[in-house]
C-alpha positions as a Markdown table, in Angstrom:
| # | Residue | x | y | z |
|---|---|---|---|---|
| 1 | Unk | 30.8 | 42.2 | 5.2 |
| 2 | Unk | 28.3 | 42.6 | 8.4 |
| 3 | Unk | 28.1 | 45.1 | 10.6 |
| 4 | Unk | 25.6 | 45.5 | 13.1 |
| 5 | Unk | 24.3 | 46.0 | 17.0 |
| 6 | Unk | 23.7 | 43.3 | 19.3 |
| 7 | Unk | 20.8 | 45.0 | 20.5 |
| 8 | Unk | 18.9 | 45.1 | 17.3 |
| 9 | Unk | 18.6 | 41.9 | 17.2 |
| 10 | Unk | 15.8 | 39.8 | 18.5 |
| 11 | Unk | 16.8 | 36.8 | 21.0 |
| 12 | Unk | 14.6 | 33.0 | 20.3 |
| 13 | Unk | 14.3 | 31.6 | 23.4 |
| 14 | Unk | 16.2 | 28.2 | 23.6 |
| 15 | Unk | 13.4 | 26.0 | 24.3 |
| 16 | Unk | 15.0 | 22.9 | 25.4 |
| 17 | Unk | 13.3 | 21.3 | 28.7 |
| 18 | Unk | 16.6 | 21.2 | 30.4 |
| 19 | Unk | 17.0 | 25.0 | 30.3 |
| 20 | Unk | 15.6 | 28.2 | 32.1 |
| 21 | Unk | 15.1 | 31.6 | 31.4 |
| 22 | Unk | 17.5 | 31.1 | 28.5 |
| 23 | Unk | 17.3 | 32.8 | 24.9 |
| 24 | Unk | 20.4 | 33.7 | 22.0 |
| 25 | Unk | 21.0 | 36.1 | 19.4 |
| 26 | Unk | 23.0 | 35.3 | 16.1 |
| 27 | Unk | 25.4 | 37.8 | 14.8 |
| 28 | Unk | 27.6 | 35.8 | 12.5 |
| 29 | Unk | 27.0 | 32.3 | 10.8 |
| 30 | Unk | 27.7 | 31.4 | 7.3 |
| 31 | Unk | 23.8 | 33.3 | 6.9 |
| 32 | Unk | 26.2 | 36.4 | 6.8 |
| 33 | Unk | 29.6 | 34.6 | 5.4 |
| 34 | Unk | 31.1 | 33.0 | 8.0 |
| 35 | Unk | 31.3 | 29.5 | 6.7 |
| 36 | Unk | 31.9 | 26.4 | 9.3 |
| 37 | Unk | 31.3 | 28.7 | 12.2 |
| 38 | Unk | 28.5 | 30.8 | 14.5 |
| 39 | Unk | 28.8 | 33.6 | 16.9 |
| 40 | Unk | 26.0 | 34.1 | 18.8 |
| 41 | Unk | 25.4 | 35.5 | 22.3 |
| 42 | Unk | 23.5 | 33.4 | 25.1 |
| 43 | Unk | 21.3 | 35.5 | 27.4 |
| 44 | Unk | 20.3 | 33.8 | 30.8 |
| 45 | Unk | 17.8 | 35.9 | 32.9 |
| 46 | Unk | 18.0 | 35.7 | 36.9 |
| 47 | Unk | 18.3 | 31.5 | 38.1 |
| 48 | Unk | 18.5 | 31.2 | 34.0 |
| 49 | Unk | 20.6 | 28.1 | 32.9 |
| 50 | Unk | 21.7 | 26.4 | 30.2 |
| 51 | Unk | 21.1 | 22.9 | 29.5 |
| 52 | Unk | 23.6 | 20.5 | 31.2 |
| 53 | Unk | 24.9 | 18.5 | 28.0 |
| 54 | Unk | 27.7 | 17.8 | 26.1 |
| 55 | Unk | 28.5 | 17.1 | 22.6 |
| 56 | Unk | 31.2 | 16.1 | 19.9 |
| 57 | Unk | 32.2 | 20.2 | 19.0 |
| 58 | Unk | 33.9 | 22.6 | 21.5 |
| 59 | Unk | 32.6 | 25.9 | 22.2 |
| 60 | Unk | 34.5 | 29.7 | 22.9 |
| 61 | Unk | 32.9 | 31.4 | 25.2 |
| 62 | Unk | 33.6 | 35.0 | 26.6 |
| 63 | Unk | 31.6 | 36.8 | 29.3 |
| 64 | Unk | 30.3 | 39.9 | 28.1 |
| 65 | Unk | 27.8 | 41.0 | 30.9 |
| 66 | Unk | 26.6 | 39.7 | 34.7 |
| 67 | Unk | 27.9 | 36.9 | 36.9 |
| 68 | Unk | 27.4 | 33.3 | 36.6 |
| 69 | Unk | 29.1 | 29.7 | 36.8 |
| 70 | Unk | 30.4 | 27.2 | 34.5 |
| 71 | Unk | 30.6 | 23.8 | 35.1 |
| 72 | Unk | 33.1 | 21.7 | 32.8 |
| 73 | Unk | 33.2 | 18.1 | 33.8 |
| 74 | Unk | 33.2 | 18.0 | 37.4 |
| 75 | Unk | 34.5 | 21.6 | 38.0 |
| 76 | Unk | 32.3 | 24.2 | 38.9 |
| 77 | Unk | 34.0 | 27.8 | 37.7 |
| 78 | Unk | 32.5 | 31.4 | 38.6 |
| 79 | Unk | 32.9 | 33.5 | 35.5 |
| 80 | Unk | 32.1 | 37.2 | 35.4 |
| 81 | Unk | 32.1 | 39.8 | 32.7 |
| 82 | Unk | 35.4 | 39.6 | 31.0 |
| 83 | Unk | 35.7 | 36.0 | 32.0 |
| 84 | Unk | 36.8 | 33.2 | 28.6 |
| 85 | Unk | 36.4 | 29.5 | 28.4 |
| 86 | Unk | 37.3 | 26.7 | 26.1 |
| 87 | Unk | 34.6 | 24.1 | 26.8 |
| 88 | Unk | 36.6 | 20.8 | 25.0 |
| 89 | Unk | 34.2 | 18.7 | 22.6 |
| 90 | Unk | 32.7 | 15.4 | 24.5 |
| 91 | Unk | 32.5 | 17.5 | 27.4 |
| 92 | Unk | 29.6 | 17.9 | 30.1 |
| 93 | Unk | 29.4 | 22.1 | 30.7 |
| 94 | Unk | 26.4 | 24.0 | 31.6 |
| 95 | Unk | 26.5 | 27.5 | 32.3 |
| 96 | Unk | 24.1 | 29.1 | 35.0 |
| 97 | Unk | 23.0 | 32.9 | 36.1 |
| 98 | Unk | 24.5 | 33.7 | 39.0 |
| 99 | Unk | 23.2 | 37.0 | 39.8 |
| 100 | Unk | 19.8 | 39.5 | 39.6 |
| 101 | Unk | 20.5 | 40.6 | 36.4 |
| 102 | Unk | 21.2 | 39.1 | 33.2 |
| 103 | Unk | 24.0 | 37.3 | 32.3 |
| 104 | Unk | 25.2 | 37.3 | 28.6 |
| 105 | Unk | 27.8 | 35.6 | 26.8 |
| 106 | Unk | 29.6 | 35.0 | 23.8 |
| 107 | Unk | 29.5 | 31.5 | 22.4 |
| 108 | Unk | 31.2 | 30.3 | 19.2 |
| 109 | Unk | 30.6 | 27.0 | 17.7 |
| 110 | Unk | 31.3 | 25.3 | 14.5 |
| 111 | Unk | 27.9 | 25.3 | 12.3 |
| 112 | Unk | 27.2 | 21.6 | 13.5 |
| 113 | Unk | 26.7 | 23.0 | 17.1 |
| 114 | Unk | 24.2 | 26.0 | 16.3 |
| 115 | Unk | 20.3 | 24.4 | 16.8 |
């Protein structure tokens, strides 16, 4: 069993070329017992974004703080706090910072999908 606070943690910056003012904390992977799986939570700072990719694994996503889009495909969503999203594998997404102050979300993948 885990139990802990989000803000405890310390967020690694995502360091891919194709993203911005973008970093994410772990809170539950099979590190903690949670085999196949990994909840983590994506921070993107004001005009942060996520890379625009896709990939062979969907993704749960819920908005937990700030305002920001989602593209899926060729649809471009705007997704606040309390916003959800299924993001189907082999799909192009990229989420974005819509606002002046952070933007955080929820993002499950299977263990595959956590680099």
């Amino acid at each position: 069993m885990i139990v802990g606070n989000f803000n405890e943690l310390i967020a690694k910056p995502i360091t891919s070329p194709e993203a911005k003012n973008a970093a994410m904390k772990v809170l539950v992977s099979p590190n903690e017992g949670w085999e196949g799986h990994v909840m983590r939570v994506v921070e993107l700072e004001p005009e942060g974004y996520s890379p625009k990719h896709s990939h062979d694994w969907p993704h749960i996503n819920y908005i937990i703080e700030g305002k920001g889009t989602l593209l899926i495909g060729d649809t471009l969503n705007e997704i606040q706090a309390g916003s959800y999203a299924y993001v189907p594998a082999n799909t192009l997404h990229q989420f974005s910072n819509a606002g002046d102050t952070p933007f955080k979300f929820i993002c499950i993948v299977p263990e595959k999908g956590h680099y």
